[in-house]
Residue, then its C-alpha position, 0 to 999 in steps of 0.5 A: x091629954x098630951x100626945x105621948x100619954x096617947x101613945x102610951x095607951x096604944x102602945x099598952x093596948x097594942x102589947x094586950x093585943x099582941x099577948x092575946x095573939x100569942x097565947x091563941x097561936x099556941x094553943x092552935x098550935x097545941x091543938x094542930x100538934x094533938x090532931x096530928x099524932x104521929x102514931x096515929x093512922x093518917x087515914x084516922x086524922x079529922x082532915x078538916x078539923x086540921x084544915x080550919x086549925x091551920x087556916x086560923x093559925x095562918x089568919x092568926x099568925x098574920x094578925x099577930x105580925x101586924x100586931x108586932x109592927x104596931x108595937x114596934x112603931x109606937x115603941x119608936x115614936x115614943x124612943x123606946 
Protein backbone atom coordinates (compact mmCIF):
# COMPACT_ATOMS: atom_id res chain seq x y z
CA UNK A 1 0.00 0.00 0.00
CA UNK A 2 1.40 3.34 -1.10
CA UNK A 3 1.93 5.81 1.56
CA UNK A 4 -0.68 8.56 0.13
CA UNK A 5 -3.20 5.50 -0.05
CA UNK A 6 -2.49 5.46 3.82
CA UNK A 7 -3.07 9.16 3.95
CA UNK A 8 -6.02 8.95 2.22
CA UNK A 9 -7.66 6.62 4.63
CA UNK A 10 -6.76 8.71 7.82
CA UNK A 11 -7.82 11.47 6.37
CA UNK A 12 -11.40 9.77 5.53
CA UNK A 13 -11.24 8.46 9.27
CA UNK A 14 -10.27 11.55 10.75
CA UNK A 15 -13.36 13.56 8.41
CA UNK A 16 -15.99 10.59 10.19
CA UNK A 17 -14.25 11.38 13.22
CA UNK A 18 -14.71 14.98 13.04
CA UNK A 19 -18.47 14.56 11.95
CA UNK A 20 -19.49 12.46 14.68
CA UNK A 21 -18.01 15.31 16.84
CA UNK A 22 -19.80 17.98 15.29
CA UNK A 23 -23.25 16.12 15.32
CA UNK A 24 -22.30 15.55 19.46
CA UNK A 25 -21.77 19.28 20.26
CA UNK A 26 -24.80 20.25 18.75
CA UNK A 27 -27.03 17.92 20.13
CA UNK A 28 -25.05 18.91 23.95
CA UNK A 29 -25.77 22.35 22.73
CA UNK A 30 -29.44 21.69 22.13
CA UNK A 31 -29.64 19.92 25.23
CA UNK A 32 -27.80 22.79 27.27
CA UNK A 33 -30.25 25.44 25.35
CA UNK A 34 -33.45 23.15 26.32
CA UNK A 35 -32.32 23.10 30.05
CA UNK A 36 -31.78 26.76 30.37
CA UNK A 37 -34.98 28.21 29.16
CA UNK A 38 -35.05 31.62 29.68
CA UNK A 39 -38.99 31.60 31.04
CA UNK A 40 -38.06 29.19 33.56
CA UNK A 41 -37.39 30.23 37.27
CA UNK A 42 -33.58 29.66 37.49
CA UNK A 43 -34.22 28.12 41.10
CA UNK A 44 -36.20 25.37 38.68
CA UNK A 45 -33.23 24.70 36.27
CA UNK A 46 -31.30 21.01 37.28
CA UNK A 47 -27.70 22.58 38.12
CA UNK A 48 -26.03 19.63 37.88
CA UNK A 49 -27.70 18.26 34.78
CA UNK A 50 -26.45 21.54 33.06
CA UNK A 51 -23.05 21.25 34.86
CA UNK A 52 -22.24 17.38 33.31
CA UNK A 53 -23.61 18.83 29.73
CA UNK A 54 -21.44 21.75 29.61
CA UNK A 55 -18.40 19.64 31.00
CA UNK A 56 -18.76 17.40 28.20
CA UNK A 57 -19.34 19.96 25.79
CA UNK A 58 -16.14 21.59 26.73
CA UNK A 59 -14.22 18.08 26.92
CA UNK A 60 -16.06 17.50 23.28
CA UNK A 61 -15.40 20.74 21.70
CA UNK A 62 -11.50 20.09 22.71
CA UNK A 63 -11.61 16.78 20.83
CA UNK A 64 -13.34 18.43 18.22
CA UNK A 65 -10.23 20.95 17.68
CA UNK A 66 -7.72 18.45 17.73
CA UNK A 67 -9.83 16.42 15.25
CA UNK A 68 -9.78 19.63 13.03
CA UNK A 69 -5.93 20.07 13.31
CA UNK A 70 -5.72 16.38 12.18
CA UNK A 71 -7.58 16.98 9.01
CA UNK A 72 -5.84 19.89 8.57
CA UNK A 73 -2.29 18.41 8.52
CA UNK A 74 -3.15 15.25 6.64
CA UNK A 75 -5.24 17.48 3.85
CA UNK A 76 -1.59 19.50 3.87
CA UNK A 77 0.60 16.27 3.51
CA UNK A 78 -1.52 15.25 0.80
CA UNK A 79 -1.67 18.85 -1.19
CA UNK A 80 -5.17 19.39 -0.68
Amino acid sequence: MSERLKFVGRLTEEKLKNKKLRLRANGLVRSLRDLLDPFVDPVQIDGEQVSALAFDLAACLADLAESDRKVAAIAKALGR
